[in-house]
N, C-alpha and C positions, 0 to 999 in steps of 0.2 A: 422741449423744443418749441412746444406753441408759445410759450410763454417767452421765449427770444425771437421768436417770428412776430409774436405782437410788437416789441420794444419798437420793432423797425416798421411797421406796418403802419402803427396807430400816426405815425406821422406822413404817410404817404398813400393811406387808401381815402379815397371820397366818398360819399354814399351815390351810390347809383352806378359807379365806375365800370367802363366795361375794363376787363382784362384781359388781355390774346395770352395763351399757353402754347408755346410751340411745340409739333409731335415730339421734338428731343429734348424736350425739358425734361429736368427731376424729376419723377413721380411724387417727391414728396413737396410738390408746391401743389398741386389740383388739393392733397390733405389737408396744408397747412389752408389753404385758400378758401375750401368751401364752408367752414360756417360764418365767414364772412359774404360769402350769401344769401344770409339769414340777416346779420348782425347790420350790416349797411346796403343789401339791397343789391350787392353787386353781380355782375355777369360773367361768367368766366369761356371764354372765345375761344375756340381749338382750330379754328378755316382763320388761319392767315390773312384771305379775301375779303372778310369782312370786317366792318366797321371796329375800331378799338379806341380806349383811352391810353392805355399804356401795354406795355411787353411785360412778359416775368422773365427775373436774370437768374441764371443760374449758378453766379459768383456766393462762392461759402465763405465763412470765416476765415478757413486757411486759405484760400485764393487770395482773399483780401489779403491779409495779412503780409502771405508770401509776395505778393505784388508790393505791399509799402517798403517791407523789408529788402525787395529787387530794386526798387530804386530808391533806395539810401544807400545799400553798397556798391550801387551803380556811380553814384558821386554824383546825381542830376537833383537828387534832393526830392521830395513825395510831392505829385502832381498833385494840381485843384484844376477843376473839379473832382471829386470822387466819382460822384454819383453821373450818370446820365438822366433827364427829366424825362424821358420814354420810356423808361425802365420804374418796374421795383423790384425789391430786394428781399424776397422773403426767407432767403438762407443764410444773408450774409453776416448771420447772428449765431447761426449752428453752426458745426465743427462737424467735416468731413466723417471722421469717427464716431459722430450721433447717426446720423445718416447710414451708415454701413450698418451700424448696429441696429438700429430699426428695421431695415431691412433685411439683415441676416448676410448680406452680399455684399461685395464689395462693385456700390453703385457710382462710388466716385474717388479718382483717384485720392491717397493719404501719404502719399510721398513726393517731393518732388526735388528731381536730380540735377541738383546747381550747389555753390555756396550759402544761397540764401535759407536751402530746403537743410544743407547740415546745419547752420544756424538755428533753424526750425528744430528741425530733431534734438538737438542739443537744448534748449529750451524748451521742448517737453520733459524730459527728463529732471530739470533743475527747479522750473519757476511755475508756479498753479495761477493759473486763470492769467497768462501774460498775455493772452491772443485779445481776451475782451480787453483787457487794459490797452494795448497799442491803439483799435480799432477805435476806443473812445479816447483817446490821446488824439488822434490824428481826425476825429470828427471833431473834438473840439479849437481843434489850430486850425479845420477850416471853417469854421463859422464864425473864430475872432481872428482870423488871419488879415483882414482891413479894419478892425476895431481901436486904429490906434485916434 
């Protein structure tokens, strides 16, 4: 899990950065977050009230995922931007199912009740590692998306 929270991190944390953690964030971003207050100096913010650089999101993998795959069969086609520049993203490289399993609980939901989620379901069953595939499919069509 750190080692796919780094992939996304190492492009979006600053040395010095402060970060707000809202009281109903994942527990497992303050984990994934603090030895990057060793590593670059960073500050990690719990009072709302005070000063920040940026938010922690608590969009996962399958959120992502679920969300491109919602709107492709939505027929609107997968929005740009992905990202918000107030936010990072230190789960949306993990899968809902690393998370429960580290924690032993089910911290977040792993199902989700549409077409797009038996889509989901059905492609865990059939295809390995298709969730990082889309997720770096669809980051790379948005950074060559005006590359013409």
């Amino acid at each position: 899990m750190a080692t796919n929270a780094s992939r996304e991190l190492s492009d979006t944390l600053k040395p010095q950065m402060k970060v707000y953690i809202p009281p109903n964030a994942n527990p497992l971003i303050e984990i994934i977050l603090e030895p990057y207050t060793r590593k670059y100096g960073l500050t990690l913010i719990n009072d709302g009230n005070s000063d920040y650089d940026v938010k922690t999101s608590d969009k996962t993998l399958d959120m992502e995922v679920h969300s491109i795959i919602s709107e492709i069969f939505s027929g609107d086609g997968i929005q740009f931007p992905r990202k918000d520049d107030e936010y990072i993203y230190p789960l949306i490289k993990i899968s809902n199912k690393q998370i429960n399993d580290f924690f032993k609980d089910r911290i977040v939901e792993d199902t989700f009740d549409d077409a797009s989620g038996e889509f989901l379901d059905f492609l865990d069953e059939t295809v390995i590692q298709y969730k990082f595939n889309i997720l770096k499919s669809v980051e790379y069509l948005e950074k060559n998306k005006n590359a013409d």
